[in-house]
C-alpha positions as CSV (number, residue, x, y, z in Angstrom):
1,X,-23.7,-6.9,31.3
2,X,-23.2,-3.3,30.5
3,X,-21.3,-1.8,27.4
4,X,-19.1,-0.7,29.4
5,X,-18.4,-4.2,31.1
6,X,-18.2,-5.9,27.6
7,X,-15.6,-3.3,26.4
8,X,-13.4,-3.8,29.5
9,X,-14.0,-7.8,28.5
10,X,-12.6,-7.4,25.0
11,X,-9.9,-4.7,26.3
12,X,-8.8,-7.5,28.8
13,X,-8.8,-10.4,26.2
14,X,-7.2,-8.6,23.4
15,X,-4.8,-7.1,25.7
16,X,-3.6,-11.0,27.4
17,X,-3.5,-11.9,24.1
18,X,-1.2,-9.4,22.2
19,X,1.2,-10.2,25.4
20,X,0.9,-13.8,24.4
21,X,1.4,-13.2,20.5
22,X,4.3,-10.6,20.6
23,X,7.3,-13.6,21.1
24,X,5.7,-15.5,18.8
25,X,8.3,-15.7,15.4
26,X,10.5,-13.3,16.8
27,X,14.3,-13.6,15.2
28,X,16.4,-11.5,16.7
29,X,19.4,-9.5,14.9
30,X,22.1,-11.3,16.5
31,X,20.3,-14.5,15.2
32,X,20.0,-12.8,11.4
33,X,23.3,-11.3,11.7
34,X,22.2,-7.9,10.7
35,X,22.3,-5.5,13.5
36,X,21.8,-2.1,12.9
37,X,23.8,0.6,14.7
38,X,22.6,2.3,18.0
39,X,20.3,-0.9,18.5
40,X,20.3,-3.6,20.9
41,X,21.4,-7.8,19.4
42,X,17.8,-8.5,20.9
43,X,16.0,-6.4,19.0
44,X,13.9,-8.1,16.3
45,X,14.2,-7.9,13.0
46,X,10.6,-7.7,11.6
47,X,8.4,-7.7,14.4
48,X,5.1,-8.5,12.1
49,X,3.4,-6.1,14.3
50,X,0.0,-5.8,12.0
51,X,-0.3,-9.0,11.4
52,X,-0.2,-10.4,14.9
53,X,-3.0,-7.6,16.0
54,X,-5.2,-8.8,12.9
55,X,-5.3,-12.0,14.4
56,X,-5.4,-11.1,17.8
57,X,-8.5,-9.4,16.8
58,X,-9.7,-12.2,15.4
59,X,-9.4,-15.0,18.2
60,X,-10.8,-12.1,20.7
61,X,-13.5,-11.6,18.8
62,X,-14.2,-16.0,18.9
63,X,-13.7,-16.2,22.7
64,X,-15.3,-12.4,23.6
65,X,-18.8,-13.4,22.1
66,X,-19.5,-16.6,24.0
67,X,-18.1,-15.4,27.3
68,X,-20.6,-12.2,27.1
69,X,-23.2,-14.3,25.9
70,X,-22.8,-16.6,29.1
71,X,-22.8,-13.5,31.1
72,X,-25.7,-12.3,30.1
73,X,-27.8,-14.5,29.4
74,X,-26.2,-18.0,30.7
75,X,-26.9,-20.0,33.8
76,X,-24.7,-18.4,35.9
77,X,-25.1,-15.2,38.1
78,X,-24.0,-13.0,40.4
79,X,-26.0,-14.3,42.9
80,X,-24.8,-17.9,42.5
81,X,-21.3,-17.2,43.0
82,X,-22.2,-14.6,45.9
83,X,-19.7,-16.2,49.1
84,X,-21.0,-14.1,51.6
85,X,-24.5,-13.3,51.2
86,X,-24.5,-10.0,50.0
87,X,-26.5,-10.2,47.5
């Protein structure tokens, strides 16, 4: 696996994940009851923005280093999963 490979990896992960974390908590301001003007009732009130990349980072980090360690150096090739013999 190229550096390049394994940053497009992480970039994948991270990226699936943020998507997954960003509902997480949310409370919107209808729900609070504090809306501020020129904003939608949906909007949230305090995102937590920081703390759900932190650990976004974090459980990347946990499943990017066994996946590229499989890849490289694991049981599993290119050639095994090749379908049409082009390999």
């Amino acid at each position: 696996m190229t550096i390049t490979s394994a940053l497009v990896l992480f970039a994948v992960i991270w990226f699936m994940l943020l998507f997954m974390a960003l509902p997480l908590g949310q409370k919107s301001q209808q729900e609070e009851g504090e809306r501020v003007p020129g904003t939608p009732d949906s909007a949230p009130v305090d995102p937590m923005i920081g703390k759900k990349m932190f650990w976004v980072t974090v459980i990347t980090v946990i499943l990017w280093v066994p996946l590229v360690l499989f890849i490289s150096y694991g049981p599993l090739s290119v050639k095994d999963i090749d379908l049409y013999g082009r390999m």
